[in-house]
N, C-alpha and C positions, 0 to 999 in steps of 0.2 A: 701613234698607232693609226694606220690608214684601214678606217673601214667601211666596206658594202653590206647593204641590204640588197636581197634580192629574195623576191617574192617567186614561187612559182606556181600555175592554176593545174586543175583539177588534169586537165589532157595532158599535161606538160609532165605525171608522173603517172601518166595509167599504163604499168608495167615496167618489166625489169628492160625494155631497148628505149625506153623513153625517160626512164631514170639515170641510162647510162649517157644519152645526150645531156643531160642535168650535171651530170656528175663532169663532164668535159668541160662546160662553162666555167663550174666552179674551182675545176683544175685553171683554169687558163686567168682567171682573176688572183689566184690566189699567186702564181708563178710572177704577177705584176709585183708582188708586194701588199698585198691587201690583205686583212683577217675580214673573214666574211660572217654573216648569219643571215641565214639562209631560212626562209618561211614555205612549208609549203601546206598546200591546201590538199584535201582527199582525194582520193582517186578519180576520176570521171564518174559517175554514177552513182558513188559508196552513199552518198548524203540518200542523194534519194530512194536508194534501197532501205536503209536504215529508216527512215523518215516513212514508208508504205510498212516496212515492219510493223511499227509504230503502232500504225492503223489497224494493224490485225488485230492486235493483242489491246487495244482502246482505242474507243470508238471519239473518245477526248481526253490525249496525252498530257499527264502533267509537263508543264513546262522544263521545271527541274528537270524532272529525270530523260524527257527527251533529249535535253543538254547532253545529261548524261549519256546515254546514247553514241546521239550522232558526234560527239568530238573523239570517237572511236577510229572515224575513219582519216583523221590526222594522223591521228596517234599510231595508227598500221603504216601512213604514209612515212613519217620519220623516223620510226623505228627503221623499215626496210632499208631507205634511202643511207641510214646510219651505216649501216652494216655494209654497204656498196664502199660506200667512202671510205669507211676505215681498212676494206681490202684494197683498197686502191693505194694505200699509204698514205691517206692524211690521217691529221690529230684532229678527232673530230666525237663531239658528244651531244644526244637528242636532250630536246628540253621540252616539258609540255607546259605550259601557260602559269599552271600553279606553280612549278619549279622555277620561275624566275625572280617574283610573279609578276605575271601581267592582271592587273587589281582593277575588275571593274565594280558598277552597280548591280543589282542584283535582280533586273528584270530581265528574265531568263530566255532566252532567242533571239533576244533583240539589245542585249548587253549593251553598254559604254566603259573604256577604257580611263579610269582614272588616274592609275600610275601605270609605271615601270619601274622596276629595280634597277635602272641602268649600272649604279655598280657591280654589284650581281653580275651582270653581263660581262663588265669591262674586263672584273677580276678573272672570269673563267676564260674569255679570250686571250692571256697571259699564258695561258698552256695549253689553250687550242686555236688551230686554225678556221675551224670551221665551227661554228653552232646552227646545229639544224631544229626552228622552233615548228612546233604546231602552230600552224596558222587557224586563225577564226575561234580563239577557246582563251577564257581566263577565268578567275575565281575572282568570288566576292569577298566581303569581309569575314564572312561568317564560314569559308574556307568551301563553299562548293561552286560546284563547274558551271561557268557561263558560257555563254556562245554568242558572238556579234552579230548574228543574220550574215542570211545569205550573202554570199562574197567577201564576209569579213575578214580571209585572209590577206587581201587587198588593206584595211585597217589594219591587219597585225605588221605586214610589212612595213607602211608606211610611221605608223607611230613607235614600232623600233629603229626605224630612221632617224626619226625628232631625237628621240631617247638618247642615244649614243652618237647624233651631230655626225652621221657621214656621210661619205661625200655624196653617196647616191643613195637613190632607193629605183631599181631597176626589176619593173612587174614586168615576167613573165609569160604570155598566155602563148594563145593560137593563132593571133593577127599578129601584123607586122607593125601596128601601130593604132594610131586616132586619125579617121576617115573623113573627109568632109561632109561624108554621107555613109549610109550603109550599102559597103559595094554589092549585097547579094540584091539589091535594090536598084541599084542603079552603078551600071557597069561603067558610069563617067568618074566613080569616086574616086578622090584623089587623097594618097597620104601627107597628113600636114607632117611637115620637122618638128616646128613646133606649136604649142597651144596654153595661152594660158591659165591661170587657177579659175578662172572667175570664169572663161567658156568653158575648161571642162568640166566644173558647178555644173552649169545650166546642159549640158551635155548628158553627162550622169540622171539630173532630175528629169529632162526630159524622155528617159528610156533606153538612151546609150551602154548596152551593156560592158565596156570597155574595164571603167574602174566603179566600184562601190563610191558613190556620194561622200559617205566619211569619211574616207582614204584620203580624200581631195579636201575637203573642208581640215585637215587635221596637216595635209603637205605645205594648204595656203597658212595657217595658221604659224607653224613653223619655220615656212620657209624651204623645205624640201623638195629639191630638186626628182623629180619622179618620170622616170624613163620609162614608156611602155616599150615592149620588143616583142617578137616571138623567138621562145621555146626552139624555133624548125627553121630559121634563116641565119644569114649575117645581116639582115637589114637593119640599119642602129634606131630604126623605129622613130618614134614622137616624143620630145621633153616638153611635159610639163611644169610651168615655170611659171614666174612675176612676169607680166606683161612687161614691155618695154614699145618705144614711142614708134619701132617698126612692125611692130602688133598693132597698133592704133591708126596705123595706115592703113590696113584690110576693114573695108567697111563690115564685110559677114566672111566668116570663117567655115561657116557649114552651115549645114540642115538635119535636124535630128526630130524624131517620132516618136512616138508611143503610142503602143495598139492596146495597152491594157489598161481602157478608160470603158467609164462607162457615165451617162447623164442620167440625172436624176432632178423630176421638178415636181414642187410641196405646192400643189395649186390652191389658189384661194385662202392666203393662211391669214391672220387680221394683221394688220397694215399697223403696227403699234410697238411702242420703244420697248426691246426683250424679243422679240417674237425671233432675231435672228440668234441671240443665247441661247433661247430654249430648245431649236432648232439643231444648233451645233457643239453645246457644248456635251449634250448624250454622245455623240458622234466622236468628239474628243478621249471625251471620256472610253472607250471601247476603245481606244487604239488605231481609229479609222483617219488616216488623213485626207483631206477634202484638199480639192486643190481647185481650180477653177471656180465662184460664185459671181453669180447673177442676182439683183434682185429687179424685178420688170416693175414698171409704173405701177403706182396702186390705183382700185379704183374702188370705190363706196366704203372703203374703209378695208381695203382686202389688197392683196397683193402675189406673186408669185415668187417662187425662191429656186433656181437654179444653180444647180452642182454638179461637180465632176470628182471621181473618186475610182478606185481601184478595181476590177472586176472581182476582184477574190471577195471584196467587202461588199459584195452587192446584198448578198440575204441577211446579213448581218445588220446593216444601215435599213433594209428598208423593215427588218423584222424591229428596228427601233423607233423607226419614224412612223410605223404603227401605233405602237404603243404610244407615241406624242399627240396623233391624229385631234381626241378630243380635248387635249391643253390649246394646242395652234388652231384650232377650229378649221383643218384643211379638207377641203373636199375629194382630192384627189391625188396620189403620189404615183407618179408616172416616170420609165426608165427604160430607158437606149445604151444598150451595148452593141450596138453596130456604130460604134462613133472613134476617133483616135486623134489625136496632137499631132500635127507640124510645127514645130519652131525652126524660124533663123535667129544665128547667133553668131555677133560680132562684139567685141571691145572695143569696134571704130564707132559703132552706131551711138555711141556717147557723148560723140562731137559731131555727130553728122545725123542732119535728118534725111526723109525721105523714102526711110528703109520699107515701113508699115503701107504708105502709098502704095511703092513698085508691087509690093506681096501682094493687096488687097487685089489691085490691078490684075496680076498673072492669075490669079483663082479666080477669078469673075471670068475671064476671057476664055479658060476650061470651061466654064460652068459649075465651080465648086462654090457649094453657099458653105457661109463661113456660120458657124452656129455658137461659136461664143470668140472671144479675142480674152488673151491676157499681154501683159506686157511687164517689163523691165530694163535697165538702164543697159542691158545688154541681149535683149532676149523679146521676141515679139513670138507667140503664140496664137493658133488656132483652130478651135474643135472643129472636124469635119466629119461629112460620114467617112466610115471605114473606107467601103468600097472605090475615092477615090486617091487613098494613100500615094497609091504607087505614082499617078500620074503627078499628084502634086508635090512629092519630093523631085522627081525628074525634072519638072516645069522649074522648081524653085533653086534647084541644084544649076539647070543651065543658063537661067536667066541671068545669076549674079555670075557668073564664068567659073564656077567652083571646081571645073575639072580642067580647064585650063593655062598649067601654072600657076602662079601667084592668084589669089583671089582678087578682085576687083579691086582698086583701089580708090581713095576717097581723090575728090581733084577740088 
């Protein structure tokens, strides 16, 4: 049995002429010889009407039942979509998460997928050609509705990919691909063919709204070949794949952003073994991820502690790092959200140095101060102010020749 996954987003079914391009793809894979299942996510907007409901009616939604909730607006998507297909003449039947099931844990908005039934699957593809899942929803153990986080129909597709071993998993959206930059940004971007698991990792965390993080950590894990396309072209779009040793000839592959950061520094806190537990593990604890840390020389016994975290978590973190004030003995918690990430990201930069020099180099010669650096074996990051976002993905985008052709290569 030859089978696709194919994922489709939120724009790709908002309405009956954009479900019936949907419905054409899936005529035209199927006519190959393929049995499909087909993932789709809610309508453009359904989430976040649902989600401002919410807020009407509680001021702080239980988790649970906002679950409950928001996997509504699949659930109208699949059904609909069912009902197209099956006037169209395919053998085709909706499944919602719990019906297969897809079994996750049971922290609620923010789920993990621990099984799939893939039998389940297999067996009902024996008499249908198509299965249309709810993308982004499964159940826990104890039989109620979870929901992956935002984008997690990107995870439903790709981990019934793994599940059932086919040959693709082919996500759907509104771009034509993976960009070496974001073209509304800078009009040199160019579509990669392809990209590996490990730059579109570092892609994904850096802000990349392309594919959900999971999706990618669950395709590398498996092995899942994962095709982005759009929904509105024949362009065969960007496979993401295992690197191979003509990927490791492109020193950087792009440049990617995030504007939803914010700095945050714990002045003066005592300079003493724990001071950075006490500091982060409340922060942990709350669900808050930190990303970027600093800690500055100490001096009489005192020290500074800088971080970078999410702007949604800003009153949340600092309404905690209040409450910590007299345990760290800090004098002061100070924070900047006019601040945002640039990274470059290559798979070459692993054999090759030089990359972090040329970078440092071109944002000095702007005049951009560089206000913290991270790094990794594929991945050089650095906070700046907002305000000079745009000139420093440009600068950094034409320096390495990223719009080009072929990206620079290592010599």
């Amino acid at each position: 049995m030859r089978i696709i996954v194919q994922k489709y987003g939120g724009t790709s079914v908002k309405g009956l002429e954009r479900m019936r391009m949907v419905l054409a793809r899936i005529q035209k894979a199927h006519a190959l010889g393929y049995k499909l299942v087909v993932a789709l996510s809610a309508m453009s907007g359904e989430t976040n009407k649902l989600l401002a409901q919410a807020r009407e009616f509680s001021a702080d939604p239980d988790p649970a039942e906002l679950d409950v909730l928001v996997t509504t607006g699949e659930q109208a998507s699949v059904a609909l979509f069912t009902m197209l297909a099956k006037d169209a003449g395919l053998r085709v039947r909706s499944l919602l998460g719990h019906q297969i099931p897809i079994t996750t844990n049971s922290n609620f908005t923010r789920a993990r997928i621990m099984e799939i039934d893939a039998s389940h699957l297999r067996s009902l593809l024996e008499d249908y050609d198509v299965l249309v899942v709810a993308g982004f929803q499964g159940v826990d153990c104890h039989g109620r509705v979870t929901t992956l986080g935002r984008g997690g129909s990107d995870t439903t597709g790709v981990a019934l990919a793994a599940a059932l071993e086919a040959d693709v998993c082919e996500i759907y959206t509104d771009v034509n691909g993976v960009f070496t930059t974001d073209p509304n940004l800078c009009s040199a971007a160019r579509k990669l063919e392809r990209i590996s698991y490990d730059e579109m990792l570092e892609f994904s965390s850096q802000g990349a709204k392309v594919l959900q993080i999971r999706s990618v950590e669950l395709a590398k894990k498996f092995n899942v070949p994962v095709r982005v396309r759009s929904t509105f072209t024949d362009d065969p779009g960007t496979l993401v794949t295992s690197e191979d040793t003509e990927m490791e000839d492109v020193l950087v592959s792009g440049i990617a952003y995030d504007k939803d950061q914010c700095r945050i520094t714990v002045r003066n806190v005592k300079d003493t073994p724990g001071v950075a537990a006490a500091i982060f593990a409340p922060i942990a604890e709350a669900g808050i991820l930190v990303d970027m840390i600093i800690q500055n020389t100490g001096r009489d016994g005192h020290t500074d502690m800088t971080f970078t975290i999410s702007r949604v978590h800003l009153d949340k973190t600092l309404s905690i790092l209040d409450h910590l004030r007299p345990e760290i003995s800090a004098d002061e918690i100070q924070h900047d959200i006019h601040v945002c990430k640039v990274s470059v990201i290559g798979v070459g930069m692993r054999s090759h140095s030089g990359v972090a020099s040329t970078m440092f180099t071109l944002l000095k010669k702007e005049n951009i101060n560089i206000l913290m650096i991270a790094t990794s074996e594929i991945k050089i990051t650095c906070l700046i102010e907002e305000k000079y976002l745009e000139l420093a993905v440009r600068t950094l985008h034409d320096a390495f020749g990223l719009g080009e052709g072929p990206a620079v290569a290592c010599v």
